[in-house]
N, C-alpha and C positions, 0 to 999 in steps of 0.2 A: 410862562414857565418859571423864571425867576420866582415869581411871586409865591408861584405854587410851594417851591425847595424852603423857601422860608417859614410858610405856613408848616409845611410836613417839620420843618426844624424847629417849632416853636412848640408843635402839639409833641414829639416826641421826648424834648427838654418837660417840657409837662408832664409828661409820664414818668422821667428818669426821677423828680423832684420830691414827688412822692414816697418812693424810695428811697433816694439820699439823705434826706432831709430825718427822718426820722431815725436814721440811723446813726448820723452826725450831730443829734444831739444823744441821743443814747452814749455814744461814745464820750463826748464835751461832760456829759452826767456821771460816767464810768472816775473820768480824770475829776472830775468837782469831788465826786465819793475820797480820791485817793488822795487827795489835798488835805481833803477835812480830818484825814486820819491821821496825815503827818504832821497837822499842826497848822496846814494854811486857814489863813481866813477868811477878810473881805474882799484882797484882791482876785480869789479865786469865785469867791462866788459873782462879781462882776462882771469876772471874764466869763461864765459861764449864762448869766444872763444877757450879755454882749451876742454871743454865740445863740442862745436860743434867738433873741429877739429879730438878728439878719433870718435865721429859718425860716422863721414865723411868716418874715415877708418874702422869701422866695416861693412859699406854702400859698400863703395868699396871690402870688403872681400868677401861681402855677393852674388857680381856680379856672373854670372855662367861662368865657366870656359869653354873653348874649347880646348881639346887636351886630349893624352891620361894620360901625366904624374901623371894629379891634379886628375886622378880614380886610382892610384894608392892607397893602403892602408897607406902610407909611406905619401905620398902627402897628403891624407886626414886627416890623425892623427896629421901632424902639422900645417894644416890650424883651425883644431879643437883648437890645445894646444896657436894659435894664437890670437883666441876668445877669450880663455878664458885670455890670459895676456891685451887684449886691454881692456876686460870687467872690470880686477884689476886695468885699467890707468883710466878706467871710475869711479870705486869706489871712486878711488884717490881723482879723483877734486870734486867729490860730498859731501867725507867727509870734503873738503875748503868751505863748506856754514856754518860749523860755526865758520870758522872767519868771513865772512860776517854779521853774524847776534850776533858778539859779544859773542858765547857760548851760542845760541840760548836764549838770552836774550831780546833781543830785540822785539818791540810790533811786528814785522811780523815773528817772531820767531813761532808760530803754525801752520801759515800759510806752514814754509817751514817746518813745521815735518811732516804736511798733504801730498805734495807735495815727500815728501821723501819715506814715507810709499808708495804710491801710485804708484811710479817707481819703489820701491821694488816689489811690487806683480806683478805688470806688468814685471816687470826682470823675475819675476819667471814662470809665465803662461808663457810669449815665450819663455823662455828657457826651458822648461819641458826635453829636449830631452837631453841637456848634463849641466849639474849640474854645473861646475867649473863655465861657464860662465853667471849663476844666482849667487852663492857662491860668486866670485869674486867682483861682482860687487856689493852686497849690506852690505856686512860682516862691512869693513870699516867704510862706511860712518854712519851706524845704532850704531854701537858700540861708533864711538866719538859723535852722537846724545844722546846715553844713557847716557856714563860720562859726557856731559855736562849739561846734567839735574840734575845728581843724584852729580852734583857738586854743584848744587845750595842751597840743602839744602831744610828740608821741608816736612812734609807728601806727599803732592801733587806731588812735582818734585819726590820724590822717588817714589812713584806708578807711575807715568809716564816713569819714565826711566829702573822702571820692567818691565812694559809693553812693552815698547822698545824692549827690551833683548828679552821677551817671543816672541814679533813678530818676533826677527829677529829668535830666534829658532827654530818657526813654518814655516819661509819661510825657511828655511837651510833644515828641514824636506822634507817640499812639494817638494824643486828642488832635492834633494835623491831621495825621492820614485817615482815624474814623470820622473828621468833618468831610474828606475829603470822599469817600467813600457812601458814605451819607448821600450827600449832593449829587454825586454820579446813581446813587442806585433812586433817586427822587427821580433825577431826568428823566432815567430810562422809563418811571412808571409815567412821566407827564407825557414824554412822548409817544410811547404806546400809547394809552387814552387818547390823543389828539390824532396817530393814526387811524384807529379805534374809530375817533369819532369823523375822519374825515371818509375814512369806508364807507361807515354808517350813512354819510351824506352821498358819496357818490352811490352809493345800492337806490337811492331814492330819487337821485338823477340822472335823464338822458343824455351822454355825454356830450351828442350833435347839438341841440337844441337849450339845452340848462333847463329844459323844462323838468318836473315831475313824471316819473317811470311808471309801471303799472305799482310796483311796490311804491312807492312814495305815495301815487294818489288812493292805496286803501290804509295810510297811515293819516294822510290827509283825512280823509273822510273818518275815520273815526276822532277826530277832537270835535266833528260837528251833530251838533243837537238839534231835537224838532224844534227848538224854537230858531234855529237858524232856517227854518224851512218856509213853504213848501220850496224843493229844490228842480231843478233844469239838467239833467244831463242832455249832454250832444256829443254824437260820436262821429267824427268828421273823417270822409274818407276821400281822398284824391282820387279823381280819374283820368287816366292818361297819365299816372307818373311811369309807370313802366317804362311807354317809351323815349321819357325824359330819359331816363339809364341805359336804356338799348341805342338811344340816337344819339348823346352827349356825352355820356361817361356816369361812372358813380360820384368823381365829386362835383359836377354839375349838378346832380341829384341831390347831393347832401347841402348844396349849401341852395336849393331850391326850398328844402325844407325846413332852415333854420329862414327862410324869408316866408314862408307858408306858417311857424312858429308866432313870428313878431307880429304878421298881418293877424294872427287869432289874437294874441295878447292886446294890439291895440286896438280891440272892437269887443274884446271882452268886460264883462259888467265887474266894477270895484268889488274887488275881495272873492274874486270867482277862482277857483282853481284851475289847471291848464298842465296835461298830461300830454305826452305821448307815448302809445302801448304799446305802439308796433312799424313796421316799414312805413305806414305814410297815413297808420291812422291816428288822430290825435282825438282827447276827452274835454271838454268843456265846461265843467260842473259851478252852477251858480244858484244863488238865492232867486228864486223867482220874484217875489217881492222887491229886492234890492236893484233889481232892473231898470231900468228908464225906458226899454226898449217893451215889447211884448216879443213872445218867444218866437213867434215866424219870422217877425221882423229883425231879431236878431241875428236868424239864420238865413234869411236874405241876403243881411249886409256881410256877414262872413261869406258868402259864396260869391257874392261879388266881389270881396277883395281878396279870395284865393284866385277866382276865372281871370282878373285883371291882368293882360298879357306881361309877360316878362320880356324884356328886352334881350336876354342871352339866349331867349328860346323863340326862335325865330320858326321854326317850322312845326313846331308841338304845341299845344292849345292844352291846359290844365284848368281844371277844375274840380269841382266837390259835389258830395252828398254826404245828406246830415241825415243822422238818424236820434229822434229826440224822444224821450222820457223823461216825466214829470213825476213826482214823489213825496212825501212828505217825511220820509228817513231815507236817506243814501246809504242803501248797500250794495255794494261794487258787485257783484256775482250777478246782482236780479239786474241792476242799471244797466250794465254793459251786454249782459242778454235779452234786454228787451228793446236799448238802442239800439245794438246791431241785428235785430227782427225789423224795425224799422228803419233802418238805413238800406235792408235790403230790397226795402218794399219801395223806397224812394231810389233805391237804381233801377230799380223795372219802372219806373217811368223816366226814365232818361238821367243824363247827367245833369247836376247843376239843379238839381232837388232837394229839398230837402221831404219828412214823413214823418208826424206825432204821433207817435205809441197809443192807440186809443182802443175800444173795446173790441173793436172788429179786431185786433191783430193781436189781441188778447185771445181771441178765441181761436186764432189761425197758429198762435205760440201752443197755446193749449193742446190742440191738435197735433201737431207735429210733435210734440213733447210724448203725447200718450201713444202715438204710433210708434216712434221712438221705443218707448218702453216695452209694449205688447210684439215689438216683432217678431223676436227671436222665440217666444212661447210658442207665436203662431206658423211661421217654422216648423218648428218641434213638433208640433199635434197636427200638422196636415193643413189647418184654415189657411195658410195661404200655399197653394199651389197655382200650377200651369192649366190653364185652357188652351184649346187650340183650333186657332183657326184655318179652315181648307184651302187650299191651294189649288186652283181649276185651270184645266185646259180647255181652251174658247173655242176650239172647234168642236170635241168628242164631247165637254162636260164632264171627263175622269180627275177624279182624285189625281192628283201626283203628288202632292205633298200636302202640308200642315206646319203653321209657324205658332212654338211655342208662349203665350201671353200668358204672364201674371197677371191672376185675381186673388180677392181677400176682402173677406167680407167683415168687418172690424163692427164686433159687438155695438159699440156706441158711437162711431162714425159713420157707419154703411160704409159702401166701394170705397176702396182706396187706390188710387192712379196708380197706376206703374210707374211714371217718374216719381210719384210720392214714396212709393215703396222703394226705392232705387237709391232715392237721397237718404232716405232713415237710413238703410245698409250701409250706408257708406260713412256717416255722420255716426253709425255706433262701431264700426268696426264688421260689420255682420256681412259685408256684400261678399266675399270667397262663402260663406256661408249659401248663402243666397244663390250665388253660381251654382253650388253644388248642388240646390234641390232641383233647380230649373233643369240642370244636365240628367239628374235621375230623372224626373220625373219622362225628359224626352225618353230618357231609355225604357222607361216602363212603357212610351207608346209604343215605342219601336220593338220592343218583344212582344205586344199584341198582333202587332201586324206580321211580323212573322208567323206568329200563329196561326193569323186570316192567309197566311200565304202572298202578301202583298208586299214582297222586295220590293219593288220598284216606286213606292211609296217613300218618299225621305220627309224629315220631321227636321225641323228648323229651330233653332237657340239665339238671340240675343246676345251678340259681346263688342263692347266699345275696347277702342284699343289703350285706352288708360285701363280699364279695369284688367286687359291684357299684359301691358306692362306691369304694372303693381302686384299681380296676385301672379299664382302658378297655377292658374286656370289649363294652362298646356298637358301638365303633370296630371289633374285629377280628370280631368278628358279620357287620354291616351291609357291610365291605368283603370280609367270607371270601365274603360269599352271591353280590356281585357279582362278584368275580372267577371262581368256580366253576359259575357260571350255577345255582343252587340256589333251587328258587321258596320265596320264604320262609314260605308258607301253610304248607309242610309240617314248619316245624320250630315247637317249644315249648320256651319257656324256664319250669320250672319253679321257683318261688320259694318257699322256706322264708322263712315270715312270723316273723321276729325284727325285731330292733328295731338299725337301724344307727345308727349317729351323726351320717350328714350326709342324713337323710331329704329334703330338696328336692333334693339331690345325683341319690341312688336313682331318685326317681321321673322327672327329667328322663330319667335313663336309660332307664330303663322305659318312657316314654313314648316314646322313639325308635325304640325296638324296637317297641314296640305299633305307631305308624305306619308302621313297615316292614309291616306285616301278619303279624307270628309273634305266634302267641296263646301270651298271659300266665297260667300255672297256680296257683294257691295252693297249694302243695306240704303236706300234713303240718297238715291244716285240723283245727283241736280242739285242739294244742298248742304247745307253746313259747309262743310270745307272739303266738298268734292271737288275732284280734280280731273282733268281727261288722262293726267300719268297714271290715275291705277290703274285705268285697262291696258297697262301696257304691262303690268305684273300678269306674267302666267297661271300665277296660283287662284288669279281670280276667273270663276269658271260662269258663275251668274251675275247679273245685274238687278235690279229693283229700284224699278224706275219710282221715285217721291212720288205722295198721293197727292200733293199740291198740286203734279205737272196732268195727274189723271184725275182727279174729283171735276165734272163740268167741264170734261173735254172735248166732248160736241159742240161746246159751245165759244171752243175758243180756236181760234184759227194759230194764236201762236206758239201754244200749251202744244198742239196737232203738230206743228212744225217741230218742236222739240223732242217731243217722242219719239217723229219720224225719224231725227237724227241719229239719237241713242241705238234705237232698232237698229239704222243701218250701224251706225260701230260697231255695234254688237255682232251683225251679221259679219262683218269682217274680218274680226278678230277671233271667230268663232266664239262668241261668248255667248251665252242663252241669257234673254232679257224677258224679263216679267214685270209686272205691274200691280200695285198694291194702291188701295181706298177704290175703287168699282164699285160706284151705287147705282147705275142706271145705265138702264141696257142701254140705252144712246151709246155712251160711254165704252163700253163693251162691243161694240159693233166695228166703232170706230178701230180701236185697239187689234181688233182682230183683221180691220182692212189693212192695218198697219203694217201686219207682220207679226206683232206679239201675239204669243198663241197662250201665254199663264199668265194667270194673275187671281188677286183674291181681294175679297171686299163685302159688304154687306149687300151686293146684287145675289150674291152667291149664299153666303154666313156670317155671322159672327162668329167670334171664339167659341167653343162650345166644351163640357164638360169630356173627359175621355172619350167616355164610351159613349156620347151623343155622335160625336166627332167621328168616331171609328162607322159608329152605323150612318152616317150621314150618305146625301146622295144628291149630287147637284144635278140627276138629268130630273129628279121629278121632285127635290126640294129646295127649290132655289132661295126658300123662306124661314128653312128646319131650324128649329133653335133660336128663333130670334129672340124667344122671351128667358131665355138665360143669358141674353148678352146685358147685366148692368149697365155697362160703361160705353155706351155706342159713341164714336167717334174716337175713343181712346186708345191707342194699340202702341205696347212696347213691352219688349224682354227683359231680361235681368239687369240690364243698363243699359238700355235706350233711353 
């Protein structure tokens, strides 16, 4: 910073020079004119080449310098301390005007005190920045202007040559306090810039780790060129930090991953970049070529020195998956979207994976990208609606219900899954969108059947209790039923039992709906994060037993023992249970020795078009439909 007030004091003195200078000799020229008239001679013209020739070289100092020596602090401080001795050579001959004017005696003797004050202030105004070189240069000459007055004798010449003194004290002030003001307003700009620049550094780093931020690594990545290439990104994700946080604390956590940091830095290839974007994922980016390693092998040996147990973490097991893209330009948007495409291709095969970005996940990116895009058209214009599948009772073979499934028939994908549809929804914002056509369109069945006279017919919807929590799925329910006059006995909200994050949230929901009078299903009972405490919630009126527990259940005695169980809870709690995937009448038989008297499956339908659906008749088409079911084995609602 020093250095810096000097430089700024050196360039600004350069500036004032330009201007001083030529006006200090115009004036030195003014007085040489008025010499010559009175009759001075050689001593004036000396003095005035005296006077030009210090200019000359303040002019010349004042030149801007090229190279790096004259920025040095050393270089600057003595082309400063150079001003100020040329400015004391300028005093010098200024205070030789009074022997030109005899000890300012002579009739143009006010002339030159006017003249002299006047280049004193002007000394001082452009020299504000460094003092010596105003000080220097008017001290002298004012001081032998003063004893030459106050030599005279005289009231007048004494008040004039206190006046002197008093000016020259006032300019000796003013050049003090504008160095000193100078200086202070230097600081303030060198330390802003250095705040400035130390923001600018922290926005680029993570303050945990000192590693590079996601800002930092796309400032990083732009100084690098294809010839720095081809390049490696890896986007490395911890598994099981979570419950490093839930079972130890956060700053076990934090400083888990300032050692999770250094373990990446010390297996990292020379001159590789080294990010972290997010809670516990970090970036990798390096010269492929500049490797010693090849690229699995390098994500090997990082997975094994993230799994390598911790000592402070005695009951939790951490580890990694990488997800890796290779390039020949890094740009941070595509890398880090198509790492983390494969990173999550390499957690579906377990932890402690890693997954190369290669053509197959190219075309699976591809995919979901363009479903992504077309969903919300297909929405819009109807191509993706509801089918539905029947609901049969195992004794009589009657209709009692229909569960509504998403289809969508995607111009250049064909079928698209219902969890595939499920995730685009959710990944663009679109899933209350998507709730809402599912809930029409059930309403559209359910005013058919009303038509056919068939109340006792209930139509079935999909809803997870995240997309419960999150959205007001409760609100457009309860106001879609009232405004379309749709008795709500006949609809069912089927609930996959997971585990949401604002459970009093859920259940108030749930409970709104339940008091509207639509009964509440336990979707998919036996897994996920099923529990025997929801039958003990009133609001839940059905069961639907997993097709896992009923696909080849004749053939399993312990699948048989588990149903049987459900049945009987069910039977005791008064809860009506049913069963879902029945492909074979084995299967079926069984179910009905059970006790279960509903269920639905491809013994019976697939999902079918409306009005296949609505005409359908399981005592004499246990087969109707088959060839509109695309997606045999697939079955889920709006977020299942």
């Amino acid at each position: 910073m020093a250095a810096g007030i000097l430089r700024d004091q050196l360039a600004d003195l350069s500036k004032g020079v330009f201007v001083s200078m030529p006006v200090g000799t115009v004036l030195s020229a003014l007085i040489l004119a008025v010499q010559l008239l009175s009759g001075g001679g050689l001593a004036a013209v000396a003095w005035f080449a005296v006077i030009a020739l210090v200019n000359g070289a303040r002019l010349v100092l004042a030149v801007p310098r090229s190279g790096a020596p004259d920025e040095r602090p050393e270089a600057v401080g003595a082309r400063l301390s150079l001003y100020g001795l040329l400015a004391l050579a300028s005093g010098v001959a200024w205070s030789f005007l009074a022997l030109l004017s005899d000890g300012y005696t002579t009739a143009q003797a006010p002339l030159y005190l006017i003249v002299l004050a006047g280049i004193s202030a002007g000394s001082v105004t452009y020299g504000a920045c460094y003092a010596p070189a105003s000080i220097n240069f008017i001290t002298l000459p004012l001081l032998t202007a003063a004893a030459c007055v106050l030599a005279q004798g005289g009231v007048e010449n004494s008040v004039l040559g206190f006046t002197i003194l008093l000016f020259l004290g006032g300019m000796i002030r003013s050049a003090l306090l504008g160095q000193s003001r100078f200086g202070e307003t230097s600081r303030l700009k060198y330390e802003a810039r250095e705040f400035a620049a130390e923001m600018e550094r922290n926005s680029r780093r993570d303050p945990l780790t000192g590693l590079l931020n996601r800002h930092g690594l796309e400032q990083a990545i732009t100084g690098l060129g294809p010839s720095d290439g081809p390049f490696a990104a890896m986007l490395i994700d911890l598994d099981g930090f979570k419950s490093v946080n839930d079972t130890y604390g956060h700053n076990i956590g934090d400083g888990l991953l300032v050692k999770v940091a250094r373990r990446i830095e010390d297996h990292a290839p020379q001159g590789a970049t080294i990010a972290r974007i997010g809670g516990d994922e970090f970036v990798l980016l390096f010269s492929a070529c500049r490797s010693r390693q090849a690229v699995g092998e390098l994500a090997s040996s990082i997975i094994a020195a993230i799994a390598n147990p911790d000592p402070e973490l005695n009951s939790v097991r951490v580890g990694a998956s990488i997800g890796i893209y290779q390039s020949d330009k890094p740009r941070v948007t595509e890398m880090l979207l198509k790492a983390d495409f494969a990173l999550y291709a390499a957690k579906r095969g377990g932890r402690n994976e890693y997954c190369l970005f290669d053509a197959d996940l190219d075309g699976a990116l591809e995919r979901r990208n363009r479903i992504e895009r077309d969903l919300r058209g297909a929405i819009e214009t109807g191509a993706l609606c509801c089918w539905f599948q029947p609901l049969v009772r195992l004794d009589t073979s009657a209709v009692v219900g229909f569960e509504a499934l998403l289809r969508w028939q995607h111009d250049v994908h064909g079928a698209i899954s219902p969890p595939e549809i499920v995730t685009a929804a959710r990944e663009t914002g679109l899933l209350s969108l998507l709730t809402e056509t599912v809930f029409l369109n059930c309403c559209a069945m359910i005013g058919e059947l009303v038509k056919d006279g068939r109340r006792d017919v209930r139509v079935a919807m999909n809803l997870s209790p995240r997309e419960l929590e999150a959205g007001n799925v409760d609100d457009i329910i309860l106001h879609g039923l009232g405004t379309k006059d749709v008795p709500a006995a006949m609809l069912e909200i089927e609930i996959t039992e997971e585990a949401p994050v604002d459970r009093g949230r859920v259940d108030q929901k749930v409970g709104r709906l339940a008091d509207a009078g639509i009964s509440i299903v336990l979707d998919d009972f036996g897994t996920g994060f099923s529990t025997l405490v929801s039958l003990k919630d009133s609001r839940i009126r059905k069961i639907k037993i997993d097709k896992d527990f009923v696909r080849d259940l004749a053939k399993s005695v312990e699948d048989q023992a588990v149903v049987e169980a459900v049945i009987g809870l069910g039977r005791t709690l008064g809860i009506e249970v049913m069963a879902e995937g029945v492909e074979t009448d084995a299967d079926r038989m069984i179910l009905r020795s059970l006790g279960c008297m509903i269920a639905q499956g491809y013994l019976f339908s697939p999902a079918l078009p409306m009005q296949d659906a609505l005409a359908f008749d399981a005592a004499g088409n246990s087969a109707a439909g088959a060839l509109f079911e695309p997606l045999r084995g697939s079955r889920s609602g709006n977020a299942a």
